[in-house]
C-alpha positions in Angstrom: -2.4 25.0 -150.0 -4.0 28.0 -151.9 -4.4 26.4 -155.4 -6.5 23.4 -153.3 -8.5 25.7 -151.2 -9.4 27.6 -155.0 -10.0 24.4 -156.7 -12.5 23.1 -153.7 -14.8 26.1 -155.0 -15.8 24.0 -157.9 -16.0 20.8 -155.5 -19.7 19.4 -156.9 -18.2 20.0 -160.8 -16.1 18.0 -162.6 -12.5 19.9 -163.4 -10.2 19.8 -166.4 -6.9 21.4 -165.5 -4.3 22.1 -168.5 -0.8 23.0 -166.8 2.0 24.1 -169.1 5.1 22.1 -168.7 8.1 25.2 -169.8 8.0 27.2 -166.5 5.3 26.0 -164.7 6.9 22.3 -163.8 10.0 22.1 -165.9 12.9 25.0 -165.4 12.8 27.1 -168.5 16.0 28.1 -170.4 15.4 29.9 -173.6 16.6 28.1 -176.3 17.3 24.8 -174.5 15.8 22.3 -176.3 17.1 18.9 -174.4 14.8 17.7 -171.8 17.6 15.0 -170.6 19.2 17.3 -168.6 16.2 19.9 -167.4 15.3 20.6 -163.8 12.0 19.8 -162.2 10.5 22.1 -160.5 9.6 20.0 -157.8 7.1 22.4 -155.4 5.0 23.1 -158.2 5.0 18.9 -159.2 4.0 18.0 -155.6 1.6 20.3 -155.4 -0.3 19.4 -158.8 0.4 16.0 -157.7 -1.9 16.7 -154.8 -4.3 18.4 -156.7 -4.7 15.5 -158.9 -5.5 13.2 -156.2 -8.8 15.3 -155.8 -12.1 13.1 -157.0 -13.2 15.8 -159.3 -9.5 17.1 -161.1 -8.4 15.5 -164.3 -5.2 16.9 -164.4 -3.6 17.6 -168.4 -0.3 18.6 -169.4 -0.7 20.8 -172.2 2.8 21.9 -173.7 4.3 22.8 -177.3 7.4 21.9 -179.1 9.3 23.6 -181.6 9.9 20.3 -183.3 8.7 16.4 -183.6 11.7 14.9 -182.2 10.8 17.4 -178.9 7.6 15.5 -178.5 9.1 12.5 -177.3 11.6 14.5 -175.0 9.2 15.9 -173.5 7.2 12.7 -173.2 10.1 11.1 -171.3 10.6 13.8 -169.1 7.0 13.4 -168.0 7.1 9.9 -167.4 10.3 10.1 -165.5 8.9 13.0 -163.2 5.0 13.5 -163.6 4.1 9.7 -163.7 0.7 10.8 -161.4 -0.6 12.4 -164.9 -2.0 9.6 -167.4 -0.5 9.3 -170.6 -3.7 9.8 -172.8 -3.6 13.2 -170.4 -0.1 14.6 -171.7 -1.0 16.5 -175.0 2.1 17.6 -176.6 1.6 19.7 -179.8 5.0 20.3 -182.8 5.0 23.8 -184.1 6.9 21.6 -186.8 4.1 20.0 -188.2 0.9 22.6 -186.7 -0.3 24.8 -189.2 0.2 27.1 -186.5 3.6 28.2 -186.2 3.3 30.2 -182.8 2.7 28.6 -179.1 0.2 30.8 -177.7 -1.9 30.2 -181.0 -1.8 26.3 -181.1 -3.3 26.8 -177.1 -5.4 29.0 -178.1 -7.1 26.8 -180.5 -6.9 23.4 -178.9 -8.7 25.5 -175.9 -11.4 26.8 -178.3 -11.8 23.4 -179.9 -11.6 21.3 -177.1 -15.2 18.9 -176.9 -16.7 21.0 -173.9 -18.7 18.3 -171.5 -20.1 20.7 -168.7 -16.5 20.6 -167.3 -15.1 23.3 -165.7 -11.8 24.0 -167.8 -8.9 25.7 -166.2 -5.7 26.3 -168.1 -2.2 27.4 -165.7 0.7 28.6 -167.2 3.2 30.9 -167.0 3.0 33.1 -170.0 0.7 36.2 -169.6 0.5 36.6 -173.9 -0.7 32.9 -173.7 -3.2 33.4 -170.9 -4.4 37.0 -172.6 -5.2 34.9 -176.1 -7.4 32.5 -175.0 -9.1 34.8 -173.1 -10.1 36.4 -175.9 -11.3 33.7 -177.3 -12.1 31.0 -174.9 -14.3 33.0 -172.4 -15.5 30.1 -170.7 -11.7 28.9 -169.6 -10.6 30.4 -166.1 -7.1 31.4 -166.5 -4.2 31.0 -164.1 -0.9 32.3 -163.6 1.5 29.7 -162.4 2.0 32.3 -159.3 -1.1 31.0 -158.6 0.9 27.4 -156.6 3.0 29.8 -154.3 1.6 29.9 -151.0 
């Protein structure tokens, strides 16, 4: 698998991976807020699953939600089809109660604020605008495409 042959670059450092959830393992329909019914995108699950399994990956789910009440769908979701990821590991921020009201912006600054520890930080998602923001402003977080799991 490509994204394991990339990650094995960094083999001697410890990794922090942040995947999005909307797109990257979850199917994404604009405005469709209820997670009972969403599909997983199962590929990209197995193969993060995989990753995870590697000594040196800490795999993160790091996802927004328009509202409060979206937290804990999303939070079910997760446990019912990404149990691999521990629960301290699934960070899901509400636009509802940020004083950020836009999603690339709450990444943005959790990445820039995030406690740095010598780890390598890689952030995967599917949202170019995302990815192009914290670039800007988080130079020391490799950025993926979720393109990046196709073989």
């Amino acid at each position: 698998m490509y994204f394991k042959e990339y990650l094995k670059k960094f083999d001697n450092k410890k990794i922090k991976l942040f995947v999005d959830m909307d797109g990257v393992i979850v199917d994404y329909v604009v405005n469709d807020l209820d997670y009972s019914n969403k599909r997983p995108l199962l590929t990209n699950i197995k193969k993060i699953e995989e990753v995870s399994k590697m000594d040196n990956v800490d795999v993160f789910v790091l996802s927004i939600s328009r509202t409060d009440k979206g937290i804990k769908q999303k939070l079910d979701w997760l446990n019912k089809y990404v149990p691999f990821i521990k629960n301290e590991n699934k960070i899901i921020i509400s636009r509802e109660t940020s004083n950020i009201n836009t999603s690339y912006k709450i990444k943005t600054e959790y990445l820039k604020n995030l406690r740095r520890d010598g780890s390598i930080i890689i952030m995967l998602d599917d949202d170019p605008k995302i990815l192009k923001d914290i670039a800007k402003t988080s130079k020391d977080v490799i950025l993926l495409k979720d393109c990046v799991l196709v073989d």
